[in-house]
N, C-alpha and C positions, 0 to 999 in steps of 0.2 A: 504494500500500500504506500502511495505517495505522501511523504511527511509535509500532512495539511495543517496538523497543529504548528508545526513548527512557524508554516507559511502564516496562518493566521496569525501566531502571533505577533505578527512585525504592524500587524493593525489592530491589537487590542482584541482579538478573538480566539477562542479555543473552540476545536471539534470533541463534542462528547458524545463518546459509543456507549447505551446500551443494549442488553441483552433485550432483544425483539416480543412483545408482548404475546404473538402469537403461538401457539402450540408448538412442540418441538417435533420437528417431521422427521428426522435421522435423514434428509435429504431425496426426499423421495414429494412426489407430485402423485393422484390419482385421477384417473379419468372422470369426470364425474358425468359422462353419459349413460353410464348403465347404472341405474340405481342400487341393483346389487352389489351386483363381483364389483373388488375392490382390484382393478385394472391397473396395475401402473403406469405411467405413463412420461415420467421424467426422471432419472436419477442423478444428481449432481455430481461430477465430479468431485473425488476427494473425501463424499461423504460418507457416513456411516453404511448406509445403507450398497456406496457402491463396494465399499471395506467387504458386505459382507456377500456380494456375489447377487446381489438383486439385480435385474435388467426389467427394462420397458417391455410394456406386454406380459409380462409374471402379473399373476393375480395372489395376489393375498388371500390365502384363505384361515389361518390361527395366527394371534400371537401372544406368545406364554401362553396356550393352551384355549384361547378365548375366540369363537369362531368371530369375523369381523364383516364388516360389509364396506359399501364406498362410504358409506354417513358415519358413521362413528370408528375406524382406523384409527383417522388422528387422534381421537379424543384418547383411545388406547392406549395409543403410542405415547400419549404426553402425562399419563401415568406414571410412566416407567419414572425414576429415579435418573442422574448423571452419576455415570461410568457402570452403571448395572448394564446387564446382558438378557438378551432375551429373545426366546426362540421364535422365530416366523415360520410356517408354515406356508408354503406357497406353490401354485402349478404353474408348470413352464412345458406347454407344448407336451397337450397329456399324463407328463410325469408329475408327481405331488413328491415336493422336497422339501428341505428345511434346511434355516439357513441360523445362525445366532448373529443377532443385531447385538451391538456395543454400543452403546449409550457415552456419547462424547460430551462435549462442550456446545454451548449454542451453536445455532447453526443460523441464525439470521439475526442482524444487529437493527437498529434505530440510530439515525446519528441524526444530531443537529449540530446549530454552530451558537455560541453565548458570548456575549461580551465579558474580556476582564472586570471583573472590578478591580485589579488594582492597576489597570491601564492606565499609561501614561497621558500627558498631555501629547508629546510626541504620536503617540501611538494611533492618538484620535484624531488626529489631526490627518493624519498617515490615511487611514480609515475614512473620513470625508473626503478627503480627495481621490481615492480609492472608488466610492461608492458616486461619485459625479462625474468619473470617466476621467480623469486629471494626473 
């Protein structure tokens, strides 16, 4: 990632990440056309769920032992605890397998950007002419 706080700070602003309000997906998207089967349909690179041999097109069908559908996965999934492990059960092209999902670190942030308070006059200054194209 490009050092934005650092940038910002030369105008009195900091970038602050948090942890993303919404439910933790281990990196996986589902179809949400078939109301049932829980389809997948995106797997992030890098994420847990690619860690654990999940592919596009694998349906979901248990996890930790719980059958699931497309409506309630997530909610499932964000159950789980961070760094617990947890078994999926899923079919991939007639075969029903199973895979263990590891439970990482968020996987989606929120950023915004806030003014110092203890910015300079420099800084502000910096910062209006910044924000007037100057």
């Amino acid at each position: 990632m490009p050092p934005y706080d650092e940038a910002l700070s030369y105008v009195g602003l900091r970038l602050v990440q948090q942890q993303a309000r919404e439910p933790y997906s281990g990196g996986l998207t589902v179809n949400v056309g078939n109301p049932g089967a829980a389809i997948i349909g995106n797997v992030l690179n890098g994420s847990a769920a690619e860690d654990a041999g999940l592919q596009p097109g694998d349906e979901i069908l248990m996890i930790d032992g719980k059958k699931v559908t497309s409506k309630d996965w997530l909610s499932t999934l964000d159950r789980v605890k961070q760094g617990k492990r947890v078994t999926i059960s899923f079919k991939r092209v007639r075969r029903t397998l199973q895979t263990t999902l590891v439970f990482s670190v968020a996987d989606r942030f929120e950023y915004r950007i806030e003014e110092m308070k203890d910015a300079t006059v420099g800084q502000k200054a910096l910062r209006a002419a910044w924000l007037k194209g100057n």
